[in-house]
C-alpha positions as CSV (number, residue, x, y, z in Angstrom):
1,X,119.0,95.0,78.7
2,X,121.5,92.3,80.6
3,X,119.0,92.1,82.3
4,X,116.9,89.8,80.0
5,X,119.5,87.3,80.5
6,X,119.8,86.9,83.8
7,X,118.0,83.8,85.2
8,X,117.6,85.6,88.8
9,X,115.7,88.4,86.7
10,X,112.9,86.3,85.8
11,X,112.2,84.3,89.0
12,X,111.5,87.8,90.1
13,X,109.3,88.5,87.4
14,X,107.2,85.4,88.8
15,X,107.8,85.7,91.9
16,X,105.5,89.6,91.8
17,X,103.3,87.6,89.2
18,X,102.1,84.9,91.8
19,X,102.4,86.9,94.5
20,X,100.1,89.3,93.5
21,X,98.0,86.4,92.0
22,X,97.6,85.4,95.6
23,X,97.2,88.9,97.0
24,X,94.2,89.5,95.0
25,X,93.0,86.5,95.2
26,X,92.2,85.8,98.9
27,X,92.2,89.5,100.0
28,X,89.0,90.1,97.1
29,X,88.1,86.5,98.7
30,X,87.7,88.1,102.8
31,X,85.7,91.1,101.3
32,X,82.9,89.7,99.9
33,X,79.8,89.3,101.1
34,X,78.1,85.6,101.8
35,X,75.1,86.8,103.9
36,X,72.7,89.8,105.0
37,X,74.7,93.0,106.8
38,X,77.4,94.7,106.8
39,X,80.9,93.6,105.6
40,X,83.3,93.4,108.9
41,X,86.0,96.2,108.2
42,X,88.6,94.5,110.4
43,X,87.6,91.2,108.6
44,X,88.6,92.8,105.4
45,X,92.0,94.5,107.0
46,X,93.6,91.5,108.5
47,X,92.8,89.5,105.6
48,X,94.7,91.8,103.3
49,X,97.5,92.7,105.9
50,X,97.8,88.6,106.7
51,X,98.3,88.3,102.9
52,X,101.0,90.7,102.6
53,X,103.1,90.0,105.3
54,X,102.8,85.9,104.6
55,X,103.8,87.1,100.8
56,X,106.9,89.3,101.9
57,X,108.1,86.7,103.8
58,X,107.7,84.1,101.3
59,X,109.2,85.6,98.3
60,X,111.0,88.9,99.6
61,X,114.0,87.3,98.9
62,X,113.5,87.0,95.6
63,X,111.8,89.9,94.0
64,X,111.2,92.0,97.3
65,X,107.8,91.3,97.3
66,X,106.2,95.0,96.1
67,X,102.8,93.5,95.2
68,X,102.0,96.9,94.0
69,X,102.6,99.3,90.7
70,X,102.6,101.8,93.0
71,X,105.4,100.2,95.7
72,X,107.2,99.6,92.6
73,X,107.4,102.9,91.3
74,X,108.2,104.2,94.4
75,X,111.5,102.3,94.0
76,X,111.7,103.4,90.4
77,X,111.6,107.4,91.4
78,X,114.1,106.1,94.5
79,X,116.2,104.6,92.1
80,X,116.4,101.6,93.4
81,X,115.0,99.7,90.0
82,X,116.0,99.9,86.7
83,X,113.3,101.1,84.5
84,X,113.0,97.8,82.4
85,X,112.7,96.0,85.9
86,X,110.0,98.0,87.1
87,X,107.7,97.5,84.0
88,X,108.0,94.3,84.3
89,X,106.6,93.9,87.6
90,X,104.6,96.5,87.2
91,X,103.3,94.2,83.8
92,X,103.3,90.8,86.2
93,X,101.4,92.7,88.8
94,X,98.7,93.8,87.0
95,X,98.6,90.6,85.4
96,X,98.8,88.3,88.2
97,X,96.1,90.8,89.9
98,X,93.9,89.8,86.9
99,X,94.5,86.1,86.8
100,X,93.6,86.2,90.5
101,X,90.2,87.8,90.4
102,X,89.3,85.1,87.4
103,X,90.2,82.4,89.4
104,X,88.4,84.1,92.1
105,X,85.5,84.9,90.1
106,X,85.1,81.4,89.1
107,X,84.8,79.4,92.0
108,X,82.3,82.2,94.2
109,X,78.8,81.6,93.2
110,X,77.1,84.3,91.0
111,X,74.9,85.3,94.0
112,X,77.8,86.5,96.0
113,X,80.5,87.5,93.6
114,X,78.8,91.3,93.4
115,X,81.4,93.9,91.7
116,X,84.3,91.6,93.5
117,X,84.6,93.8,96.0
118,X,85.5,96.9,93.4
119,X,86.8,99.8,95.3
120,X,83.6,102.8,95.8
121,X,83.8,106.2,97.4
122,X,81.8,106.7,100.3
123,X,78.7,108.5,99.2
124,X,79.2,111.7,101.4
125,X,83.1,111.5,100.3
126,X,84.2,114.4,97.8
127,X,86.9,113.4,94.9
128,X,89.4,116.0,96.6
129,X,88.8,114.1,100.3
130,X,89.2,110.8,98.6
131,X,92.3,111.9,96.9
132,X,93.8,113.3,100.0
133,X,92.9,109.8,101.9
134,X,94.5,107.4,99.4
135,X,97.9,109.9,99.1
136,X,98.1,109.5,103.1
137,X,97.4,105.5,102.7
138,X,99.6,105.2,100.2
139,X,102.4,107.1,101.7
140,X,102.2,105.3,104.9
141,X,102.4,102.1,103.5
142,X,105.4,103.0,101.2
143,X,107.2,104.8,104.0
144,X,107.2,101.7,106.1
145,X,108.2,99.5,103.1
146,X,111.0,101.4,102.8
147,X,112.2,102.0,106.3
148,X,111.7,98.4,107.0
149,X,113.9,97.5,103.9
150,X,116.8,100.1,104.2
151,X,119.5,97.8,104.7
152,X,121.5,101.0,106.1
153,X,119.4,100.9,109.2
154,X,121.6,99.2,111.9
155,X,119.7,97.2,114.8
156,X,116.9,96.7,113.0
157,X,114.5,94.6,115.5
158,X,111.3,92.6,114.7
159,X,109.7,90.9,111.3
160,X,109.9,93.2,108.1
161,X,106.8,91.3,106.9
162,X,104.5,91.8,110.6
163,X,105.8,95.9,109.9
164,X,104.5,95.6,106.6
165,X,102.0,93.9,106.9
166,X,100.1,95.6,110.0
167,X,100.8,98.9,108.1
168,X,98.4,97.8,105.6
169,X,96.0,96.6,107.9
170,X,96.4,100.0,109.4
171,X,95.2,101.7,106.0
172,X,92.1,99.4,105.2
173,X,91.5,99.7,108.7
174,X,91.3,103.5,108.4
175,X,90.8,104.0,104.2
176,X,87.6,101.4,104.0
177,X,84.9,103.7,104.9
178,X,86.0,106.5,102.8
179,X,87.5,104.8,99.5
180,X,87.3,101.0,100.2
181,X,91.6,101.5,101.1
182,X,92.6,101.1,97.6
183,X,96.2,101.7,98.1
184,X,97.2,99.7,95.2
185,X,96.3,99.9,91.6
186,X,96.4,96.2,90.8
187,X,93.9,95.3,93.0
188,X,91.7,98.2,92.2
189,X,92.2,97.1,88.4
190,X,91.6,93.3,88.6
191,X,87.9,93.9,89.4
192,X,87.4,96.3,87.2
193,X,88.4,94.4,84.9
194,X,86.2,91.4,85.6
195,X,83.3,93.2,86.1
196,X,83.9,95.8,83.0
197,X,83.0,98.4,85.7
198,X,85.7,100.9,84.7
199,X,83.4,103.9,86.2
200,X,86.5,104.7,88.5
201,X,89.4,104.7,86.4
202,X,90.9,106.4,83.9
203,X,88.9,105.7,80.1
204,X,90.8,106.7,76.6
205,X,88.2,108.5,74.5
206,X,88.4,110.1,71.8
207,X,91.7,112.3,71.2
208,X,93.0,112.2,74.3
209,X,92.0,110.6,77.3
210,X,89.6,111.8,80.4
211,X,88.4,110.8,84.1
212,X,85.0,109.2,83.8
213,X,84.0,109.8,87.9
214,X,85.8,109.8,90.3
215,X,87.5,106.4,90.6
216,X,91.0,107.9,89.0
217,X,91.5,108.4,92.8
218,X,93.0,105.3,93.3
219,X,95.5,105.2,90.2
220,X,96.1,109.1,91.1
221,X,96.1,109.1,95.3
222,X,99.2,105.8,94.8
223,X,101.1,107.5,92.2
224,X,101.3,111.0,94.2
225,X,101.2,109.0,97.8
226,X,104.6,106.4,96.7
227,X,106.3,109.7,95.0
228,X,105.9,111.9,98.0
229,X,107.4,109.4,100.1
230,X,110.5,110.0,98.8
231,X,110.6,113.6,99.3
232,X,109.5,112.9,103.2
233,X,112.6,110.5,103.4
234,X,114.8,113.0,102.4
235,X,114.2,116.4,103.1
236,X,112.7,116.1,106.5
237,X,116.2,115.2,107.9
238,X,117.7,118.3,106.3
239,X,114.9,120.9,106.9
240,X,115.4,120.1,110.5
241,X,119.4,120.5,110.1
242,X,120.7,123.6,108.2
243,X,118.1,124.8,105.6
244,X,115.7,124.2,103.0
245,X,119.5,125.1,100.8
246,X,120.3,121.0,101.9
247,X,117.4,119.7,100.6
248,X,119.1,119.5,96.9
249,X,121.9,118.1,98.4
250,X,120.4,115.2,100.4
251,X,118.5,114.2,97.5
252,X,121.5,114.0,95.3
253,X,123.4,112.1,97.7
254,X,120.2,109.4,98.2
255,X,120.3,109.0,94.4
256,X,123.8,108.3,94.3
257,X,123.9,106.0,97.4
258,X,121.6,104.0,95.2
259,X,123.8,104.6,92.0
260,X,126.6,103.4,93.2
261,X,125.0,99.7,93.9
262,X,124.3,99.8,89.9
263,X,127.3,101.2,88.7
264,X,126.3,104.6,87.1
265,X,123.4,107.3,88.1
266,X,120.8,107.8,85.3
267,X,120.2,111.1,86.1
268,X,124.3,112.6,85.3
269,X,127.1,111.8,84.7
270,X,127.9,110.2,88.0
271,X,129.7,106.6,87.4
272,X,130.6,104.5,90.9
């Protein structure tokens, strides 16, 4: 909780609140439609993967620039965040992905705001193929995120925020014609939200709580896609070394390479 009461906490807090405020805000912007035909996917791609990178390179010094619950908890299950960090930018995301699709919404005419471009499976697309398309998006983005930010790698060459960004554009360039290249549950919440369209996403009823379509895709495919990341960091290197008997061991030694930058390892005993 020392947290709380660091001032350097906070701006970080903002910085994922306004950065994702922005995200939302002019990539929902590029993907609407202001005349007759189809929507240019590339349009749609660079304008998200343009907003990213500009974002990571304006505040990646302050919060790291996720942008995403589900870049966020990919750092959580890394360990790389304390818990009480990553709710809060998971809460700022989701709020500033909110804020953005109001402001949005009210300065597009009614004529073209549509569903604000709400994420929507491809009609011939099952719930298992969309699932499986988002978990590859997903993982692709968060692998790069994290190879770009390992400050372990030595000779690191070119801009984080072009490697991040182009991955992204990579993803919608790929995802929009089977799931709309959710790849981030803020921005597939913000619309739904504004357009109380919550057909694709998870609904509480009742005693316990149930998938209303198929739209828990895009909550699901992130959360699986940013935790199997992880597991491709890690075990790869010692599959292809002496065993799957390593794989323990590798990630026990990632954990507490991470530990020892806090201090202590929340999952034993392990103090730095």
């Amino acid at each position: 909780m020392w947290e709380l009461q660091s001032a350097s906490f906070w701006r970080a807090i903002f910085a994922e609140f306004f950065a994702t405020l922005f995200y939302v805000f002019f990539g929902l912007g590029a993907s609407l439609r202001w005349g007759p035909g189809p929507l240019h996917v590339l349009q749609v791609a660079l304008a998200f993967g343009l907003a990213l990178a500009t974002l990571v390179q304006a505040v990646g010094h302050i919060s790291g620039a996720h942008v995403n619950p589900a870049v966020t908890f990919a750092f959580l299950v890394g360990s790389q965040l304390s818990l009480l960090r990553a709710l809060s930018y998971m809460a700022a995301q989701l709020l500033g992905a909110v804020v953005g699709a109001a402001m949005l919404h009210s300065v597009t005419p009614p004529a073209v705001r549509g569903n604000l471009a709400l994420n929507t499976l491809h009609p011939g697309v099952s719930v298992g193929q969309a699932t499986a398309v988002e978990i590859l998006l997903t993982l692709q983005l968060v692998l790069c995120i994290f190879a770009t930010y390992d400050e372990r790698r030595n000779g690191r060459l070119g801009s984080v925020a072009l490697a991040v960004g182009f991955s992204l554009t990579l993803g919608h360039l790929f995802g929009m014609h089977y799931t709309g290249a959710g790849m981030n549950p803020a921005r597939s919440f913000a619309p739904a939200i504004l357009t109380r369209n919550f057909t694709n996403h998870w609904v509480s009823a009742g005693r316990g709580a149930r998938c209303r379509g198929p739209g828990w895709v895009w909550n699901a495919g992130s959360r699986f896609g940013s935790c199997f990341h992880l597991g491709v960091l890690t075990a790869l290197p010692a599959l292809s070394s002496t065993g799957c008997h390593r794989v323990w061991d590798a990630c026990v030694s990632r954990i507490h390479y991470f530990a020892r930058k806090r201090g202590s390892c929340t999952y034993c005993s392990f103090t730095g």
